[in-house]
C-alpha positions in Angstrom: -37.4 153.2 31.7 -34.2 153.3 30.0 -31.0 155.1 31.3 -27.7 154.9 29.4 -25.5 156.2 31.6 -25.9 153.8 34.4 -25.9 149.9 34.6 -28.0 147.7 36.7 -26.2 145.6 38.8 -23.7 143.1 38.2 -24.4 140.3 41.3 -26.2 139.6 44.7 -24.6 138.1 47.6 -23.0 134.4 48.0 -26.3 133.1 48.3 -27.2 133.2 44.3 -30.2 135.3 43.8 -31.3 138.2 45.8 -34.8 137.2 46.8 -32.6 133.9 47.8 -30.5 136.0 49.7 -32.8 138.4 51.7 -34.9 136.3 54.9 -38.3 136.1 54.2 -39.8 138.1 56.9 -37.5 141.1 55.3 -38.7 141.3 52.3 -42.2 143.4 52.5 -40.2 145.8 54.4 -37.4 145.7 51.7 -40.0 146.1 48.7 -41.8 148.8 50.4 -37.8 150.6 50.8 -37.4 150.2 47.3 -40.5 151.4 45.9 -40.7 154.6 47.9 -36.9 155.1 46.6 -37.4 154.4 43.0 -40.7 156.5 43.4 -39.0 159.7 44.8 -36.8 159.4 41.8 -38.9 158.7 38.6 -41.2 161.8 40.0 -38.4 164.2 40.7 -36.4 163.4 37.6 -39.6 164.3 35.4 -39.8 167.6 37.5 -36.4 168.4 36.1 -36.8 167.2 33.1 -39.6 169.9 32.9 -36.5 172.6 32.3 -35.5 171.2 29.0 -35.6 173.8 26.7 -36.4 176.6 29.9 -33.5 176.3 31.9 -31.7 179.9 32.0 -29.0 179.7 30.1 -27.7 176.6 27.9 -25.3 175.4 29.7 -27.8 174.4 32.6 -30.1 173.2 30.2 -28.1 170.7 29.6 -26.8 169.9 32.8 -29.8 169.7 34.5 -31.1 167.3 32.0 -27.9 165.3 32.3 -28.9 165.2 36.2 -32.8 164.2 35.0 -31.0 161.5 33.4 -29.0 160.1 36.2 -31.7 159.8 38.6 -34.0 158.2 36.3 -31.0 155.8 36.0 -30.9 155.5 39.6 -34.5 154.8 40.3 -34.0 151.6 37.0 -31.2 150.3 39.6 -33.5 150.0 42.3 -36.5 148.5 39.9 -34.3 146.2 38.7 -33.7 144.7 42.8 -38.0 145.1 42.6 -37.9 142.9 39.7 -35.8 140.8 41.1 -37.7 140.1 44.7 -41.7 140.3 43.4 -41.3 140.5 39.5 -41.9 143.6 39.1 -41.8 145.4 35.2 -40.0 148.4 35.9 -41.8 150.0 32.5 -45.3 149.0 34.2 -44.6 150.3 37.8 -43.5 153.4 36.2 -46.5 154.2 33.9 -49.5 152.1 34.9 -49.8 153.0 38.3 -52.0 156.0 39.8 -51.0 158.4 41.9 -52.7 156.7 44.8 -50.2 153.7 44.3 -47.0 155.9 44.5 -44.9 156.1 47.3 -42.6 158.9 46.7 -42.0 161.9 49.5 -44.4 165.0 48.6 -41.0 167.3 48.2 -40.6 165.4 44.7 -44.1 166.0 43.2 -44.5 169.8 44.2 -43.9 171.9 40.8 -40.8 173.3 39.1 -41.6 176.3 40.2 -38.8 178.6 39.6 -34.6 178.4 39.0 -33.9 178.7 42.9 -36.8 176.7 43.9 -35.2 173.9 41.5 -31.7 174.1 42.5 -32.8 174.1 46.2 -35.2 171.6 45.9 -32.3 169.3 44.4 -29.3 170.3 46.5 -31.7 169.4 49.4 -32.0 165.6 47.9 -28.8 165.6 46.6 -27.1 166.2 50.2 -29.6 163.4 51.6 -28.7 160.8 48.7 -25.0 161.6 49.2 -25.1 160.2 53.1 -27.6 157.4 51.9 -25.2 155.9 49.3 -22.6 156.5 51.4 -24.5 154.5 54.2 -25.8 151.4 51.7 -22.5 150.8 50.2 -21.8 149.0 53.6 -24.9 146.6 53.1 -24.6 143.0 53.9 -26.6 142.6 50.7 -24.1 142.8 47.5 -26.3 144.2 44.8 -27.5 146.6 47.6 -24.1 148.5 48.5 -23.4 147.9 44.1 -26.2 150.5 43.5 -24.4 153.0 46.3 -21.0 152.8 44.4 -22.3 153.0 41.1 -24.7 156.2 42.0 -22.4 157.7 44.4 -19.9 159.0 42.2 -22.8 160.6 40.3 -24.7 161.9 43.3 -21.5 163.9 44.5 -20.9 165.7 41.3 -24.8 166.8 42.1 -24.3 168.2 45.3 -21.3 170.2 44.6 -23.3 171.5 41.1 -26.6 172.3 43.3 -25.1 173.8 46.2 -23.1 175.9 44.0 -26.4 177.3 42.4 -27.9 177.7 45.6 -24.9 179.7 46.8 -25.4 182.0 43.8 -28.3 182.6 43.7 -28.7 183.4 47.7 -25.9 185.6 47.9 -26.4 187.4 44.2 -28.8 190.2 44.0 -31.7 191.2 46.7 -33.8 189.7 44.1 -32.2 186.1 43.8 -32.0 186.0 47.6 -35.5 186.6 48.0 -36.5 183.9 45.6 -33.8 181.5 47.7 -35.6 182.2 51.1 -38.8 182.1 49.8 -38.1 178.3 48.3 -36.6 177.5 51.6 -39.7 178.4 53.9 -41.6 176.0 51.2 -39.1 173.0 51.0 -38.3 173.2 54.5 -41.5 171.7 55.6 -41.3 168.9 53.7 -37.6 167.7 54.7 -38.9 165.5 57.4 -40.2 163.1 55.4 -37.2 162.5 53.5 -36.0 160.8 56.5 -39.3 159.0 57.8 -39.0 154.8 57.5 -41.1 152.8 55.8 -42.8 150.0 57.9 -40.3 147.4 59.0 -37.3 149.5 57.7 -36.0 149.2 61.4 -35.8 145.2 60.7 -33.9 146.2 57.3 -31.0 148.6 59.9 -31.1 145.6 62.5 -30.0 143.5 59.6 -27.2 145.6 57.9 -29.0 145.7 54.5 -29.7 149.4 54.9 -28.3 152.5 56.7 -30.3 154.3 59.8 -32.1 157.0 58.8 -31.8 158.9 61.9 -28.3 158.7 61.6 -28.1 160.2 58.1 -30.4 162.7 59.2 -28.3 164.0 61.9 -25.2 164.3 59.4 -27.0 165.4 56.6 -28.4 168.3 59.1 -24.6 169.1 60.3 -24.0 169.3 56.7 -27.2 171.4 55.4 -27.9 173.5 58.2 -24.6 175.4 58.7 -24.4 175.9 54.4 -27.5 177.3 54.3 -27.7 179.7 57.3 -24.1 180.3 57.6 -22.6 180.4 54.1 -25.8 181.3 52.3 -27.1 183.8 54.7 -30.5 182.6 55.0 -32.8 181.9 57.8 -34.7 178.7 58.5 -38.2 178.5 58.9 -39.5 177.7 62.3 -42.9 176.8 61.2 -43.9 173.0 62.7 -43.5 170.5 59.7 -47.2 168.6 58.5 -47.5 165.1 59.3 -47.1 163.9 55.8 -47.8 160.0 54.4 -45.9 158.5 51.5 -49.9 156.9 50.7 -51.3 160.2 50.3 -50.1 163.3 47.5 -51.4 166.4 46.0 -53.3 166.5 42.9 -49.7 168.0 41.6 -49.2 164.3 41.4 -51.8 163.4 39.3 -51.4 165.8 36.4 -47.4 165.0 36.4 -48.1 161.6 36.3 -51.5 162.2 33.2 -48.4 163.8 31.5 -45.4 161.6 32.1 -47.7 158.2 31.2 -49.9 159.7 28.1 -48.0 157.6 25.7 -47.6 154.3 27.2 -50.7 154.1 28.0 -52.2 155.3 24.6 -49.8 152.6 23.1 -50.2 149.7 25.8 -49.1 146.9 23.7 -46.3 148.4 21.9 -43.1 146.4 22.8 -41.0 148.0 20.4 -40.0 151.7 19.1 
């Protein structure tokens, strides 16, 4: 998994190495954090890289791509803190596991669908990833809050791109609005999970290596809410969200991941291209 446009990072805390540096009893917690973080990102990065060559006009094409880009970049960041704790080959957790072993929030593996179901799908993320960097860059854990100032600049430029689009598109034609809502009453349901810890991540907030997620939901809901309803003129679903588990996915999982890992696995012992 390689991303040009972003770096991994540069140091850990005073304590030397970061598996050093993070208390034993933290670090299943933190692992489990950073898996389901890197996972939500490899699988929504290949949903938008789906639009190469589709998007609606070029410019997008090539911005979306560029966005693709940035969170697979994002996810090697946090693979390269896995590597660092339990050795783990960012290339192999990418494309020799099953769907059963990834740990990424259903919203990411649910199809392209269409434009406004993308842009909404992604402003949704993007406004949740803007409040978790901005949250992690005050970790007590160097390369932790290094990953939150590398990626938030990036992140921000998303969320003012996204919500844009999804401004367009609700207030544009009856048409374009209709697709917007419609997204909505899908994505809506799975927003929750976004926001639902891993096992020990309380341990990880006690600590000050990682921001509280029911904090960041509360702001990212004073943030989203109002844009939506408000700016965009749509209405919220009031349908009771599913009780969903990172362990368990849709087959929609299984045939993005068939596709994303054909190659490596065909060519398993390649080391070079």
């Amino acid at each position: 998994m390689t991303a040009t446009n972003v770096h991994p990072p540069s140091g850990q805390n005073q304590s030397g190495s970061l598996a050093g540096s993070i208390p034993q009893e933290l670090q299943p917690a933190l692992l489990a954090k950073l898996t389901a973080l890197a996972d939500d990102l490899i699988v929504l990065s290949h949903r938008n890289a789906e639009w190469t060559g589709h998007a609606p006009i070029l410019e997008e094409d090539i911005a979306l791509a560029n966005i693709a880009q940035d969170q697979l970049g994002h996810a090697s960041l946090y693979l390269t803190l896995l590597g660092e704790l339990d050795g783990t080959d960012p290339d192999r957790h990418a494309y020799f596991r099953g769907a059963r072993e990834y740990r990424n929030a259903q919203m990411m593996e649910l199809p392209k669908g269409d434009w406004a179901f993308t842009m909404l799908r992604q402003y949704l993320v993007d406004a949740y990833e803007v409040l978790w960097f901005s949250g992690l860059k005050e970790s007590r854990v160097t390369a932790l809050a290094d990953i939150a100032a590398k990626a938030l600049r990036e992140k921000k430029f998303h969320l003012q791109h996204t919500a844009l689009w999804v401004e367009r598109l609700a207030l544009g034609t009856d048409e374009s609005h209709r697709r917007m809502q419609d997204a909505l009453n899908t994505l809506w349901l799975y927003v929750p999970q976004l926001f639902q810890p891993v096992e020990g991540e309380e341990a990880l907030v006690a600590a000050g290596l990682t921001p509280d997620l029911g904090e960041i939901h509360g702001r990212w809901d004073s943030l989203v809410t109002p844009f939506l309803t408000d700016k965009c003129g749509l209405t919220l679903p009031t349908e009771p969200a599913p009780d969903l588990s990172r362990e368990i996915h849709s087959e929609d999982l299984i045939y993005l991941l068939a596709e994303m890992q054909v190659v490596a696995r065909e060519f398993r012992d390649v080391r070079e291209w």
